[in-house]
N, C-alpha and C positions, 0 to 999 in steps of 0.2 A: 504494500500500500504506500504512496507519494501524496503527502499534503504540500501544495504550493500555498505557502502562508506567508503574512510581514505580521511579524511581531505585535506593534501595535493596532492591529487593524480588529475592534473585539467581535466581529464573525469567524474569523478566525479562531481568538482566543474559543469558540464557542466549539468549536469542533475540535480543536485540540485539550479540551478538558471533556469532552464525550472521548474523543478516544483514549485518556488517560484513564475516564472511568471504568471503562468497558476492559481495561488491561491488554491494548491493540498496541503491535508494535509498526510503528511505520517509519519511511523515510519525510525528512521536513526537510523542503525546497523553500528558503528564503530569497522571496524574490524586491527587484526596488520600489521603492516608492511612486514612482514614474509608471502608470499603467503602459505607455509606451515605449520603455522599457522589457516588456515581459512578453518579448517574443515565443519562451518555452513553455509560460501559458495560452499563448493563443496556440501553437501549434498542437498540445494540450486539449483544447474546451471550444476553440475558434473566438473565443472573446479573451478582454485581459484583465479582470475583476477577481479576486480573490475570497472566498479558501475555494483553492479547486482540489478535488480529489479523485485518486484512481485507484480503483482496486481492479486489478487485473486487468481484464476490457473495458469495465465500466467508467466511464468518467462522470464527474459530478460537479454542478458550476452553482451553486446555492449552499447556506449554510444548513435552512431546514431540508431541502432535501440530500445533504449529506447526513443529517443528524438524524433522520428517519432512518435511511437507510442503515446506518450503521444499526441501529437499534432493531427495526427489522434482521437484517440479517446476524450481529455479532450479541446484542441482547441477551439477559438474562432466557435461559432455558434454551438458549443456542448454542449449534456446536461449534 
């Protein structure tokens, strides 16, 4: 799993405190402040707004629908 996250950005903070809850290991892609800058997210998500995540095939360009999904799938009573 790759979260493209900036530190202060608290969408971000929101998914990487879901994924600390959840005890998910992932890689974190700190990217610039500059949305035009972040060529590796658009090439990524096709836009350049952050927290994007990927797990596996799947990409994700929202924080609630990251935060579903993780809960969906890595959630209590998930394998």
């Amino acid at each position: 799993m790759k979260l493209y996250n900036l530190e202060p950005c608290p969408y971000c903070r929101m998914v990487r405190d879901k994924l600390a809850s959840l005890g998910l290991s992932y890689e974190k892609e700190d990217v610039s402040t500059n949305p035009k800058e972040r060529s590796e997210v658009y090439k990524a998500s096709g836009q350049y707004f952050v927290p994007v995540l990927i797990d596996g095939d799947l990409v994700f360009d929202d924080e609630e629908k990251i935060i579903n999904y993780l809960d969906k799938t890595y959630g209590p009573g998930k394998e």
